[in-house]
Backbone as CSV, one residue per row, in Angstrom:
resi,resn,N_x,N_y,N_z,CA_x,CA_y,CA_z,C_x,C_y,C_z
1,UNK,97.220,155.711,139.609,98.051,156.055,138.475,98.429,154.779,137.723
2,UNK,98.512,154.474,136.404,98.287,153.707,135.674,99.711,153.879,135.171
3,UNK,100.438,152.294,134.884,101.738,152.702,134.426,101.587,152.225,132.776
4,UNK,101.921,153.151,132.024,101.906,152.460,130.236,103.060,151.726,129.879
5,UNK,102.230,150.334,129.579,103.947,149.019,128.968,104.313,150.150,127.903
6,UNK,105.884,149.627,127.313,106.162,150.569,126.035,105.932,149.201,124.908
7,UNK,105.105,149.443,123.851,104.895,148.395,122.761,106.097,148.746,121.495
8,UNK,106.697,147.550,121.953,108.159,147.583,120.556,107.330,147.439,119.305
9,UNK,107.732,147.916,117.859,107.104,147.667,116.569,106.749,146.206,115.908
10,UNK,105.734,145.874,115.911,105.538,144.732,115.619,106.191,143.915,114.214
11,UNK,106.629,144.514,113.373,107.395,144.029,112.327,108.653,144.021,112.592
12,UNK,109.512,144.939,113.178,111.006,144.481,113.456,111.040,143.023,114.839
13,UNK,110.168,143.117,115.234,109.941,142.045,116.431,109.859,140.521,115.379
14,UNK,109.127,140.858,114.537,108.649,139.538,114.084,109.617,138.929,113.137
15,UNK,110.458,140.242,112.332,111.618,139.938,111.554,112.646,139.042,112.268
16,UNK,113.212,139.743,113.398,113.987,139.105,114.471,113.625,137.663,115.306
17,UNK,111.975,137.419,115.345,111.322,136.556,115.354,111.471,135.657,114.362
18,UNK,111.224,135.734,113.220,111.164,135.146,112.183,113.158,134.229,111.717
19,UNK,114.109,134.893,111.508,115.594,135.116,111.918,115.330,134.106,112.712
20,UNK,115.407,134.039,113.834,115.938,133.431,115.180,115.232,131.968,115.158
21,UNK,113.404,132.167,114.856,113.312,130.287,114.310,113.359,129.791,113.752
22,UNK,114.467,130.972,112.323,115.169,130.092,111.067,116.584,129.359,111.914
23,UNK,117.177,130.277,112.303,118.118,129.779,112.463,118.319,128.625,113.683
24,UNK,117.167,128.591,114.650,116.906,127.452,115.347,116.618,126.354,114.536
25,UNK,115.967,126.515,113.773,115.127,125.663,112.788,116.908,124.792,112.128
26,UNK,117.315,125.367,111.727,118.814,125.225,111.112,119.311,124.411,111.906
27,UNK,119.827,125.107,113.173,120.762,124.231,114.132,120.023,122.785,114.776
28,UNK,118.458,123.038,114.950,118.025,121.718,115.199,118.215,120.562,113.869
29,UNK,117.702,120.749,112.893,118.115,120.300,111.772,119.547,119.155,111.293
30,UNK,120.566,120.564,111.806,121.976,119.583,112.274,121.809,118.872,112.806
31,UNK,121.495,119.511,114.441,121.388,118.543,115.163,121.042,116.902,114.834
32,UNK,120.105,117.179,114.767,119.082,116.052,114.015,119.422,115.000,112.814
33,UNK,120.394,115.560,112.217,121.253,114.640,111.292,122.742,114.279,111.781
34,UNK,122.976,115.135,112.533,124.219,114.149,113.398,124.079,112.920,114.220
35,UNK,122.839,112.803,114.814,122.709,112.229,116.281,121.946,111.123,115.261
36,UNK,121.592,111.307,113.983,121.169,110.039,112.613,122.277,109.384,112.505
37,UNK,123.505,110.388,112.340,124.545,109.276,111.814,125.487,108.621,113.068
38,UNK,125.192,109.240,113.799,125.750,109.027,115.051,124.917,107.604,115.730
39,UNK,123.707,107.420,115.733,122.721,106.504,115.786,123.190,104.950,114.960
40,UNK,123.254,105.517,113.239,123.848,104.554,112.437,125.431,103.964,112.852
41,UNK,126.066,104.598,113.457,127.471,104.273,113.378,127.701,103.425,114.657
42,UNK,127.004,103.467,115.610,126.763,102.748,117.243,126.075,101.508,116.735
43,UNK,125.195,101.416,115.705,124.470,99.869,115.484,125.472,99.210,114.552
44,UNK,126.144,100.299,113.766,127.264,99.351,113.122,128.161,98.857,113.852
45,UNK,128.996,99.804,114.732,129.921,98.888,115.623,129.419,97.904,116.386
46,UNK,127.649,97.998,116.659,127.170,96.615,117.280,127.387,95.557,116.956
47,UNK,126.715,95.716,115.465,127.147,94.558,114.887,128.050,94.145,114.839
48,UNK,128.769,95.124,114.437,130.505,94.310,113.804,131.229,93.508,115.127
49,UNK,130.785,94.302,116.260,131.097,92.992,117.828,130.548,91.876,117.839
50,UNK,128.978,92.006,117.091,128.334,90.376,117.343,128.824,89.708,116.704
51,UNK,129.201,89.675,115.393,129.832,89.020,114.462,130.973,88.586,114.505
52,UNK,131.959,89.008,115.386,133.483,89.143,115.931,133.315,88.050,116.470
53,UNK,132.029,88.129,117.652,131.709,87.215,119.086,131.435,85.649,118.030
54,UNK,130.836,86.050,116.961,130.302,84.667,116.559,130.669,83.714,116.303
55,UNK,132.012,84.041,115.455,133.123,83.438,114.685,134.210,83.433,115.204
């Protein structure tokens, strides 16, 4: 006896599909520009210590 998968509709799947790696797409995005300025703001306080140290 053979068991039948049930196949969900392929367009509401892909809508919800589609949705979900916008909005990943989005939050990585943030991501991705925080951890920029977050990046920039750690080499600035670097500096501004070496320069402290120098003088």
């Amino acid at each position: 006896m053979k068991i039948k998968k049930a196949i969900a509709p392929k367009k509401k799947q892909n809508r919800n599909t589609d949705n979900d790696l916008q909005k990943e797409n989005e939050y990585l995005r943030m991501e991705n520009a925080y951890l920029k300025k977050l990046h920039a703001l750690i080499q600035q306080k670097q500096q501004s210590l070496k320069k402290t140290k120098h003088t």
